[in-house]
C-alpha positions in Angstrom: -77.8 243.9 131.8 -77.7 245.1 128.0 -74.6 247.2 128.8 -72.8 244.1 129.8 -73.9 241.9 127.3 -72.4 244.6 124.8 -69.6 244.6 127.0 -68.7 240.7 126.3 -69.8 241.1 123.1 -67.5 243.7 122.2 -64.5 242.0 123.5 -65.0 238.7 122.4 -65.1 240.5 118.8 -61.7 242.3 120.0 -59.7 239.3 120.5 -61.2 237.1 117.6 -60.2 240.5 115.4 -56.7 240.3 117.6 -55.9 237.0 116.9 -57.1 237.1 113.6 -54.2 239.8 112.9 -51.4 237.5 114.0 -48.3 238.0 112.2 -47.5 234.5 110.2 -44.0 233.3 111.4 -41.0 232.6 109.3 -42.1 228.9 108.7 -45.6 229.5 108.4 -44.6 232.7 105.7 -42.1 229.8 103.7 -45.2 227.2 103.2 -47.9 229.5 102.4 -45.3 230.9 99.9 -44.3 226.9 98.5 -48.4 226.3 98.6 -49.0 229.5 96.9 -46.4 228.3 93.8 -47.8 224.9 93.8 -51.1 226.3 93.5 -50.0 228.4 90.3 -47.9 225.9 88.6 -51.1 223.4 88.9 -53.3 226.1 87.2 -50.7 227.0 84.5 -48.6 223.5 83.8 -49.6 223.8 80.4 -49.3 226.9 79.6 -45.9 228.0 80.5 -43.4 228.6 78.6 -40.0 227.4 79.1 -38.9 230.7 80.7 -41.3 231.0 82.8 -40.5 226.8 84.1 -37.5 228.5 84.5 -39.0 231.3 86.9 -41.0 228.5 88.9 -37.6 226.3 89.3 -35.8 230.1 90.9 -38.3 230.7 93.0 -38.3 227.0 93.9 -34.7 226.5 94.9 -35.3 230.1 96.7 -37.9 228.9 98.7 -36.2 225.9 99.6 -33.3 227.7 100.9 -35.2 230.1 103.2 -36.8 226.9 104.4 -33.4 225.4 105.4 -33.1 228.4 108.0 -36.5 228.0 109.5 -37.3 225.4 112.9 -40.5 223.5 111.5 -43.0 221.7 114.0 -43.3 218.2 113.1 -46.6 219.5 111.9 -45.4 222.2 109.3 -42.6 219.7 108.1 -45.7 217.3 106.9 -47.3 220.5 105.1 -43.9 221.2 103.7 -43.1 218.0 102.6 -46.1 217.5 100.5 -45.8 220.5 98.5 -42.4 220.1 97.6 -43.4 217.0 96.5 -46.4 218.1 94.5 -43.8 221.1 93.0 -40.7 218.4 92.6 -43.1 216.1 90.8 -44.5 219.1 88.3 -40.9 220.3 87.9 -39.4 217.0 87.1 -42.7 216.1 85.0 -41.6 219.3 82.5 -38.1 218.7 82.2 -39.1 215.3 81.2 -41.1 216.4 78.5 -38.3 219.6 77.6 -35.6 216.3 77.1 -38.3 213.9 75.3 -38.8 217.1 72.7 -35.5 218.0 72.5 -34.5 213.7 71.8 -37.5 213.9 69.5 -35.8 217.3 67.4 -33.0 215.7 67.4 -33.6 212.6 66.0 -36.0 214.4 63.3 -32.9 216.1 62.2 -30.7 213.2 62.3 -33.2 212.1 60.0 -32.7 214.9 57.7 -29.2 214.3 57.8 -29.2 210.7 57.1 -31.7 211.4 54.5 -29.4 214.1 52.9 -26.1 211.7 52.8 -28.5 208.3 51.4 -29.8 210.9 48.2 -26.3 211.9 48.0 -25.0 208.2 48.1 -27.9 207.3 45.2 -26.8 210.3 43.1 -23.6 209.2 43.5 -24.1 205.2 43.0 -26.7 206.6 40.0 -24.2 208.8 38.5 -21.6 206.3 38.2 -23.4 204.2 36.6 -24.1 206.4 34.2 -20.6 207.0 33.5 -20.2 203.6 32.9 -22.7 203.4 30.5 -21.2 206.0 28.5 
């Protein structure tokens, strides 16, 4: 009776370790990949530099292409759908603040510039006068 037992035992533990060892299929490989970025670009957002936004947009658009060449179930488009979103969301949510800095540069050194030519307009008006006056 123990011999049996063990018997079951040990292949019950064979096929759970079997099916265990699957191989992930192309679709399954594409959204544990896009889940696996999402995941990273939530933990580092605010850290990255604008290289590595760069980095996260390549592998992105890669990962997006290599899912355009898989058959999803109706099931794995849901999962894939919601991680792009999460990822288009974080993606779009940088380059928002990349153009709000680079509008806010800007305008700091059309500032400059304006201040430059209004000093050079009083020095101007200012010396004039002066001439004038002589």
């Amino acid at each position: 009776m123990m011999k049996k037992a063990f018997k079951v035992l040990t292949m019950c533990l064979l096929v759970a370790f079997m099916s265990s060892c699957q191989t992930q299929t192309q679709e399954q490989k594409v959204i544990s990949k896009m889940q696996a970025l999402a995941e990273r670009v939530e933990n580092n957002k605010d850290t990255y530099s604008d290289a590595e936004w760069d980095k996260v947009i390549n592998e992105f658009n890669a990962l997006q292409q290599q899912a355009k060449e898989c058959e999803f179930s109706k099931e794995q488009l849901k999962d894939l759908a919601k991680v792009e979103a999460e990822l288009t969301a974080a993606i779009a949510k940088q380059g928002a603040k990349r153009v709000g800095s680079d509008i806010k540069d800007a305008i700091d050194e059309g500032k400059e510039v304006l201040n430059g030519v209004i000093d050079g307009i009083k020095e101007g008006i200012g010396g004039g006068e002066e001439a004038t006056e002589k």
